[in-house]
N, C-alpha and C positions, 0 to 999 in steps of 0.2 A: 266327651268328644276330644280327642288328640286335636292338636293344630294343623295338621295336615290333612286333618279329615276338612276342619274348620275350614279352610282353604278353598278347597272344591266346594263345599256346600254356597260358602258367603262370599266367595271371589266376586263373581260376577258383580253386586251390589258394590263392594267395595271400590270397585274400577270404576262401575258408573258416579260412585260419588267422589271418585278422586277426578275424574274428568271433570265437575263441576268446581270442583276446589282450583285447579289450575284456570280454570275459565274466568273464575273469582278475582284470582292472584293477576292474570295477565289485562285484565282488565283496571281493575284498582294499579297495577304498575303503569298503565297507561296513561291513564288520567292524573295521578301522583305527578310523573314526569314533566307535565304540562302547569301543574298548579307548582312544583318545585321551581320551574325555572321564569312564570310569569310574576310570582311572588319572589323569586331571590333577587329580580332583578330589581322590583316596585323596590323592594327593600336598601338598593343603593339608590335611588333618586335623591335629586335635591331638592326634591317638592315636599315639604312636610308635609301635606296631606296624604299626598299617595302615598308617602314612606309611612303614616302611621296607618292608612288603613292595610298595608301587608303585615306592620307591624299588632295590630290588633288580632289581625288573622291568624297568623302563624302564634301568639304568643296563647291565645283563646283555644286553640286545639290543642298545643303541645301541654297547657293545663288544666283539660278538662279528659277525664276516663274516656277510651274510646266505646267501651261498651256503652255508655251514656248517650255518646251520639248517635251509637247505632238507633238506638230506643227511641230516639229521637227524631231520628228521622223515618222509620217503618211506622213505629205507632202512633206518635205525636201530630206529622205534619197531615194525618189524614183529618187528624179534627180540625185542620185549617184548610180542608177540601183538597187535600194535596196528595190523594194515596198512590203511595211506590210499590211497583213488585219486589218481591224479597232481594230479586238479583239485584235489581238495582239499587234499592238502597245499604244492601251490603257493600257492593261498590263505591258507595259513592262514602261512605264513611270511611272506609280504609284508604281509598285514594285523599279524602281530603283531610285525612288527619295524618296521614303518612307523607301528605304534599308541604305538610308546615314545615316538617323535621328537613324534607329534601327540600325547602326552598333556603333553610340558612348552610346548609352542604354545598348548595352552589352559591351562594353570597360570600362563603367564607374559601370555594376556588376563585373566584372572579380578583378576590381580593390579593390571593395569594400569588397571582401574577406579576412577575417584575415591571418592577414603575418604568424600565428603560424599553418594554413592551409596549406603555401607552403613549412614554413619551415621540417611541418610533413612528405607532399609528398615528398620532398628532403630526409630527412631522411632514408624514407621507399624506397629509390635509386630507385624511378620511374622515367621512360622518360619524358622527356616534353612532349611528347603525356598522356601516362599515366595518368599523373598529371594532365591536362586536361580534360582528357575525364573518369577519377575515382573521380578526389577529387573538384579541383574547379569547372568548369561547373555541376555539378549539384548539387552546394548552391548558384547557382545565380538565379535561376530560382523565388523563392519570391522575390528577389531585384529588377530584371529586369522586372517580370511581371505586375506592376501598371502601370511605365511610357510607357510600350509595349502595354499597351491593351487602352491606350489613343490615341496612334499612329494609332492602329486598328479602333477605333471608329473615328477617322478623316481622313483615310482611306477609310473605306465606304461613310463618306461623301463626299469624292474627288472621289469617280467613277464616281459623277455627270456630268463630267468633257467631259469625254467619248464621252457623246452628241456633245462633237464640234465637232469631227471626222468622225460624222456618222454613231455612233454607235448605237443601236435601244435599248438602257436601256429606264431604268426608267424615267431620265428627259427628254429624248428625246421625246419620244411620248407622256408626259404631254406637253409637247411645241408643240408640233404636232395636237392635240388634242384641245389646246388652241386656234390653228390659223384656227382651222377649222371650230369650234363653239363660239370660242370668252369667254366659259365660265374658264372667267380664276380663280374663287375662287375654283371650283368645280375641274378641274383640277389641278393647284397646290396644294389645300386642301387634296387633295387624295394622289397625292406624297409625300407631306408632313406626314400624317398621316403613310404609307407605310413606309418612311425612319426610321421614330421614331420607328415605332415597329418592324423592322428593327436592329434597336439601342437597344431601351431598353427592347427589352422581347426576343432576341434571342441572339443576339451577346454580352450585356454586363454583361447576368447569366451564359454564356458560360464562358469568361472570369474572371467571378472570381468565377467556382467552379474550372477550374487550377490555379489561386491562392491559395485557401484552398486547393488543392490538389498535392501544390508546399511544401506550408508551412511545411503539413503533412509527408512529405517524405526525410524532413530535422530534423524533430520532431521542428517543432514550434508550429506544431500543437494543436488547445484545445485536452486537454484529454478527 
């Protein structure tokens, strides 16, 4: 079977499980977001307690296999009466292991802010909330948004992952598909192709028109 025959035959399949892959991805970028920025901040307190438990968090995922967690949390926590649907505990492993890596990406914009920045906000007797959420958190946004949207692009590719759970994405029913008919270039060729355009015609002009549109609203922008 030519690939173009492949096409017409397994399209359909293929769409419905890349629909599920992007479902995967947008969901774990979700949740990442959240655990990136409630962890980067725990990460600057001056409370050693709360700075070690983000510290334990973030350092605990960024050194253990994500596959392991996955496994861990689909098979594992149901022997502790805890059973997850595949979606979500694919989710929930990719957003919290991809939330470590993005909680020191913002620890290390926060930081990278000029000290005549805090010293302004001090000045102008803002709260530490204030001064957070007026003056620093929104000039990190072009510092943090290159190494963040790298994270997002390896990301995606880790939903692949999913498949081991049982979850009906993208690689899964290339694998599926593979064992049925044996046509393994036509099969992984078309996943492959899916991922990429995936990659680079959706998700990486996405990601840097909010770059230019980070830049611009700090005026770094071209004029």
């Amino acid at each position: 079977m030519n690939f173009f025959s492949f096409i017409i035959e397994y399209g359909p399949k293929f769409t419905s499980a890349a629909i599920v892959t992007a479902q995967v991805f947008v969901y774990s970028v979700i949740l990442a977001v959240f655990i990136s920025i409630f962890f980067g901040i725990m990460r600057l307190s001056k409370n050693f307690f709360i700075q070690a438990i983000a510290t334990i968090y973030i350092e605990f995922y960024r050194g253990t296999s994500l596959i392991i967690q996955m496994f861990w949390i689909y098979y594992v926590l149901p022997l502790f009466g805890l059973p997850l649907p595949a979606l979500l505990a694919g989710v929930l492993a990719l957003g919290m292991n991809f939330g470590a890596y993005g909680a020191e990406v913002f620890r290390a914009g926060i930081l990278a802010v000029p000290k005549g920045q805090w010293e302004g906000a001090s000045a102008l007797n803002f709260s530490k909330r204030k001064r957070m959420q007026r003056i620093i958190i929104p000039q990190i946004y072009p510092i943090i948004l290159p190494p963040a949207a790298n994270l997002a692009v390896e990301l995606l590719k880790g939903t692949a992952l999913v498949s081991l759970i049982t979850l009906v994405d993208l690689m899964f029913v290339a694998k599926q598909i593979n064992m049925m008919t044996w046509f393994s270039a036509q099969s992984f060729g078309l996943a492959l192709i899916i991922y990429f355009v995936m990659a680079r015609f959706i998700l990486v002009p996405f990601l840097r028109w909010l770059e230019v549109l980070a830049a611009r609203k700090v005026g770094r922008g071209k004029a």
